[in-house]
C-alpha positions as CSV (number, residue, x, y, z in Angstrom):
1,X,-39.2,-64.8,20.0
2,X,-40.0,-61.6,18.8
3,X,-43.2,-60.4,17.5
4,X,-43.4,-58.9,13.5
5,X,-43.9,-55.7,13.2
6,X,-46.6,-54.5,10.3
7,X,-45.8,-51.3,8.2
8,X,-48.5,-49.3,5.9
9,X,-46.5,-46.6,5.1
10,X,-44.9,-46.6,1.5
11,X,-40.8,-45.3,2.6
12,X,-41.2,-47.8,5.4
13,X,-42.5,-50.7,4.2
14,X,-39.4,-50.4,1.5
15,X,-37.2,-49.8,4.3
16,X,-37.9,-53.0,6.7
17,X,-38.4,-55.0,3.4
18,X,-34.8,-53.8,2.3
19,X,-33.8,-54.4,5.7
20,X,-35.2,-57.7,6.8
21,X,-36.3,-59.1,3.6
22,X,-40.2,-59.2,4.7
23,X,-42.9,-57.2,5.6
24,X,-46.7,-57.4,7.1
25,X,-49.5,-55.6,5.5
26,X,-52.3,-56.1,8.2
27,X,-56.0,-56.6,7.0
28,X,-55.6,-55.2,3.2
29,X,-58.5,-57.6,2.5
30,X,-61.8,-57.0,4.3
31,X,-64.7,-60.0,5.9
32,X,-66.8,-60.7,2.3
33,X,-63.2,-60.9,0.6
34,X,-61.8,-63.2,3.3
35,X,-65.0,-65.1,3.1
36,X,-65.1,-65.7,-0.6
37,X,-61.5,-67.1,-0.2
38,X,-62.4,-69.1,2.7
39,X,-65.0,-70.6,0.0
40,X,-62.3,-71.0,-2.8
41,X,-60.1,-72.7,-0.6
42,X,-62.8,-75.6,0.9
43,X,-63.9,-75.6,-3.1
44,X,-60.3,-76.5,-4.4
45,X,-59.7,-79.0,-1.3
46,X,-62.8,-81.0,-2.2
47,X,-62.1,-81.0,-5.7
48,X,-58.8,-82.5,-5.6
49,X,-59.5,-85.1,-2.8
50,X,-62.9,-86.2,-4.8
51,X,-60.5,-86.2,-8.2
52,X,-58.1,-88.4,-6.2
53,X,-60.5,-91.1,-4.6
54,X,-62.4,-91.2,-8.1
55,X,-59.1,-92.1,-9.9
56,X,-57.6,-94.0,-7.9
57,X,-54.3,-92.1,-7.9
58,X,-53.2,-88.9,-5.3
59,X,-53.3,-85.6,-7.4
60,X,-49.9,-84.7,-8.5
61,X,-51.1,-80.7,-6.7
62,X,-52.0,-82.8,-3.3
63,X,-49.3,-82.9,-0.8
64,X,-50.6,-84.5,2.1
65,X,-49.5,-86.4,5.4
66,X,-50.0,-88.4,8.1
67,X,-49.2,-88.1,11.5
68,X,-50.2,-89.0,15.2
69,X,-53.8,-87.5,15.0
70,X,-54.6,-88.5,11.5
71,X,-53.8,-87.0,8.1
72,X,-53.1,-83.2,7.3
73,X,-52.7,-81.4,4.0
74,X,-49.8,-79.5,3.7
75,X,-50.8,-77.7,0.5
76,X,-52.2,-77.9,-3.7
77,X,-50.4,-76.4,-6.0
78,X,-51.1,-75.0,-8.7
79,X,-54.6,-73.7,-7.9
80,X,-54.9,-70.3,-10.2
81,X,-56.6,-72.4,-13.2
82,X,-59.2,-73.9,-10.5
83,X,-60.4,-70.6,-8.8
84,X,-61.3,-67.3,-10.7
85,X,-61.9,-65.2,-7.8
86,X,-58.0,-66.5,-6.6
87,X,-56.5,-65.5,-10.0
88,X,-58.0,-62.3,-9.8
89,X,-56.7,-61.2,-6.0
90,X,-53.2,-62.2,-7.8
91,X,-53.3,-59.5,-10.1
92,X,-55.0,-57.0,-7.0
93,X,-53.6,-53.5,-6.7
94,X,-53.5,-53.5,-3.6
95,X,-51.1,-56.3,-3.9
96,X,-49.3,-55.6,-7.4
97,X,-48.9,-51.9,-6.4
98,X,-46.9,-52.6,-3.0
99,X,-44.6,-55.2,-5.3
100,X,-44.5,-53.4,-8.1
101,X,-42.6,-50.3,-5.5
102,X,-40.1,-52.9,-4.1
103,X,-39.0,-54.4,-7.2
104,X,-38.8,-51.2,-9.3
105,X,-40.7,-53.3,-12.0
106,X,-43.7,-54.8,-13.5
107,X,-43.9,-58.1,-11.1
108,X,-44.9,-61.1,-13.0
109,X,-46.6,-64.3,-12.0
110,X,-44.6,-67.1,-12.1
111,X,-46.0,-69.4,-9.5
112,X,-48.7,-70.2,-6.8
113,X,-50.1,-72.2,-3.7
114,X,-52.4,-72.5,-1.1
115,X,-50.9,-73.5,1.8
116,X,-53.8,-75.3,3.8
117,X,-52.4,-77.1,7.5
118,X,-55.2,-78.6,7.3
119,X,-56.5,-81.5,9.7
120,X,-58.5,-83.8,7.1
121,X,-60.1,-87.0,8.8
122,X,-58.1,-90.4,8.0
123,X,-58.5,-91.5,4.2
124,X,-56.7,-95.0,4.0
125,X,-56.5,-94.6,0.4
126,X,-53.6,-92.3,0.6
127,X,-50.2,-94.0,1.2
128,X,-48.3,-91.2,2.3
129,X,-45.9,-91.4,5.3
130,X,-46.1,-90.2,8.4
131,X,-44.8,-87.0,9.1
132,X,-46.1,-83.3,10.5
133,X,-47.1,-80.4,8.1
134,X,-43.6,-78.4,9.5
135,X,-41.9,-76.9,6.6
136,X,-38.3,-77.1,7.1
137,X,-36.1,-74.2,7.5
138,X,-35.4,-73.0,3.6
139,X,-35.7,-70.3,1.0
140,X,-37.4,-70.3,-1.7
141,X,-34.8,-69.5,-3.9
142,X,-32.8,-72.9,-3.3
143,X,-35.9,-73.9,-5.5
144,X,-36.4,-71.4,-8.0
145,X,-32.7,-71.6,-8.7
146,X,-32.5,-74.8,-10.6
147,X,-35.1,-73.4,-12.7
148,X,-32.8,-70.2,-13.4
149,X,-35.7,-67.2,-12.0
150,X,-33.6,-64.3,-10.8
151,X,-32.8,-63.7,-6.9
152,X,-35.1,-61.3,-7.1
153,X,-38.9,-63.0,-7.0
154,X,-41.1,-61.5,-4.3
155,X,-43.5,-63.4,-2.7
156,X,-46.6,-62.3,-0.8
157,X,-48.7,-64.6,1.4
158,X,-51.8,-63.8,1.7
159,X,-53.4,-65.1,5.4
160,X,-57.0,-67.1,4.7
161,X,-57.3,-67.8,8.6
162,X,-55.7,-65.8,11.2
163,X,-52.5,-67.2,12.0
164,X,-50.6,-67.4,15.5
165,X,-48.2,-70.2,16.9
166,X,-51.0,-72.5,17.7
167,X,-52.0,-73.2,14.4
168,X,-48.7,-73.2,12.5
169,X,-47.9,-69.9,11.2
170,X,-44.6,-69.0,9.6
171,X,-41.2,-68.0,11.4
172,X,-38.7,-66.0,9.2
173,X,-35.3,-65.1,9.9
174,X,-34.7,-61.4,9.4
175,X,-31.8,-60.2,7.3
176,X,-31.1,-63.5,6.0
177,X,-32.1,-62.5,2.8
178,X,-29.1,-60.3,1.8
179,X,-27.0,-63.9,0.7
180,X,-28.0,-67.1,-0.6
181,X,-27.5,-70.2,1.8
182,X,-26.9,-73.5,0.8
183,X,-29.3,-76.4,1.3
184,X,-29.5,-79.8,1.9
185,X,-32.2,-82.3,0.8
186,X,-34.6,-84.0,3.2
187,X,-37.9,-85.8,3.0
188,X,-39.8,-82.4,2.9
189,X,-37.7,-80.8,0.2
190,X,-34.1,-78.5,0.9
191,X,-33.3,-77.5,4.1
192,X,-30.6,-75.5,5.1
193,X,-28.2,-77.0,7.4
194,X,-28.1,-77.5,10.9
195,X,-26.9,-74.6,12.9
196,X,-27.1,-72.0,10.0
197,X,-29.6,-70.1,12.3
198,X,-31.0,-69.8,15.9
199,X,-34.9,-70.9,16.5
200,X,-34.5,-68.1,19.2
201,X,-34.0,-65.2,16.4
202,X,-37.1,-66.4,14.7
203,X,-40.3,-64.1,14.5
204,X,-43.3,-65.7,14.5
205,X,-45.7,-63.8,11.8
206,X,-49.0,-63.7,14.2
207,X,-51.7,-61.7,12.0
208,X,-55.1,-61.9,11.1
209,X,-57.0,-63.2,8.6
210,X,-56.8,-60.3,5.3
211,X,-53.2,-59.4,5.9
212,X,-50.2,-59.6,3.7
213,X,-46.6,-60.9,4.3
214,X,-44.4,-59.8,1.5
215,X,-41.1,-61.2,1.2
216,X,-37.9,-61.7,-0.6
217,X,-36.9,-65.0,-2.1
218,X,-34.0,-65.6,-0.5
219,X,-35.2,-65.1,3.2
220,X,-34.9,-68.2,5.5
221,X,-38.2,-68.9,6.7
222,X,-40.1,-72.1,8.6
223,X,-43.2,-72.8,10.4
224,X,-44.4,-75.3,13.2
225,X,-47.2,-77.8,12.8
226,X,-50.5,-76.6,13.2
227,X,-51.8,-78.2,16.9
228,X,-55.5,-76.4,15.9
229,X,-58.7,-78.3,15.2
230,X,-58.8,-76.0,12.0
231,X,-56.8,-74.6,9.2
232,X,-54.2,-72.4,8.8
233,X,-54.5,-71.2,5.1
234,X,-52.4,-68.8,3.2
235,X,-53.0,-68.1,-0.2
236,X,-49.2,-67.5,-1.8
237,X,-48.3,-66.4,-5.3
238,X,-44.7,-65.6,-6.1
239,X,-43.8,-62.8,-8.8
240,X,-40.5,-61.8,-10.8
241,X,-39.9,-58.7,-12.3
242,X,-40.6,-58.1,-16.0
C-alpha cells in the first residue's frame, strides 16, 4: 500500500484535494487540545452507555458490536449537543478556513460523529450481533444522497488517537471521488460492489493524534478493525457549502 502524503501549503493542498479527493493536515491541533478531546470523547462514551444500561434500551447514537474478543463501539452519533468544547473545534479556523478555500464557500454543518474503535469489556445487556468494527468500502455520499445534500459536502476527520494499520485507521481510494459509484446494502450499511476497487491501491491514512484528513464526499474510503488494546478515535463533522 502506499503511504498518504500530508500537504500544509495552501495551492497544494487544493491541488491533491482536487486531484485525489483527500488531503492530511498533520498535527493542526496541539497536546492540551488533543487532551481535552481525549476527555470529551471518554465523557460522551460513558454517558451514553450509563443512559443505555439505566433505561434499559441501546441509545439510538450507540452503534456497537461484538466480536471474538468481546464488544467494540464503532461510533455515537450525533455528539455536538453533548460536548461544548467538540462543537466549538467544528466551527475552528484552522478547520473552517482550509474548507472554506476548497469549496469556494461558507461550509455549513450538517452532520457529525465520533468514530471510537473502541474495545469496551462484555456488557450482556446489549444484543447486538457479532461482527468487527470494519467499515465497508463506501462513500459518504451514497448516504447523503437520499437525503438530497449536494455532491459537494467536505468532510474532515479529525484523529483523537494516532492512527496506523494496527488500530484500524482509514484506507481511501484516490481519485475515486471525480464519479459517484453505486452501492449495495449490507449489514453495516452500503457498500460498493465487489471488484469496483483493488485493496492494493488503497492508502492507509497513518498520522498522529492532532492531524486533519479532509475529504470529498464522494471518495471511496474503508478501514480495518482495530487489533489494539485501545481506541482509535476520530472526531468527524461533515459541511456543505452555504
Amino acid at each position: 500500500m502506499r503511504q498518504a502524503i500530508a500537504s500544509t501549503n495552501e495551492d497544494s493542498i487544493r491541488a491533491k484535494f482536487d486531484d485525489d479527493g483527500y488531503v492530511v493536515l498533520p498535527t493542526v491541533f496541539n497536546d492540551d487540545e488533543i487532551a481535552v478531546m481525549q476527555q470529551e470523547a471518554d465523557f460522551i462514551l460513558d454517558l451514553i452507555i450509563n443512559s443505555s444500561l439505566f433505561h434499559e434500551r441501546q441509545s439510538r447514537r450507540l452503534d456497537i458490536r461484538r466480536n471474538k474478543a468481546g464488544m467494540v463501539v464503532r461510533k455515537i452519533q450525533p455528539i455536538i449537543d453533548l460536548s461544548l468544547s467538540l462543537s466549538r473545534v467544528s466551527r475552528d479556523e484552522r478547520l473552517i478556513g482550509v474548507i472554506r478555500t476548497l469549496m469556494h464557500d461558507e461550509p455549513v454543518l450538517m452532520e457529525e460523529k465520533l468514530n471510537y474503535k473502541q474495545p469496551v469489556p462484555v456488557m450482556d445487556f446489549f444484543q447486538v450481533p457479532e461482527d468487527d468494527d470494519r467499515f465497508p468500502i463506501h462513500n459518504d455520499y451514497a448516504y447523503y444522497l437520499f437525503n438530497g445534500y449536494p455532491d459537494s459536502i467536505i468532510s474532515s476527520a479529525i484523529t483523537i488517537d494516532d492512527c496506523h494499520a494496527g488500530n484500524g485507521t482509514i484506507l481511501v481510494f484516490p481519485g475515486t471521488h471525480r464519479s459517484h459509484t453505486q452501492h449495495e446494502r449490507v449489514r453495516n450499511g452500503l457498500e460498493v460492489r465487489a471488484g469496483t476497487v483493488e485493496m492494493a491501491n488503497a492508502v492507509p491514512l497513518e498520522v498522529p493524534a492532532g492531524s486533519v484528513v479532509l475529504f470529498h464526499s464522494m471518495l471511496l474510503h474503508t478501514s480495518l478493525p482495530n487489533y489494539s488494546d485501545g481506541p482509535r478515535r476520530m472526531m468527524i463533522y461533515s459541511h456543505y457549502p452555504k
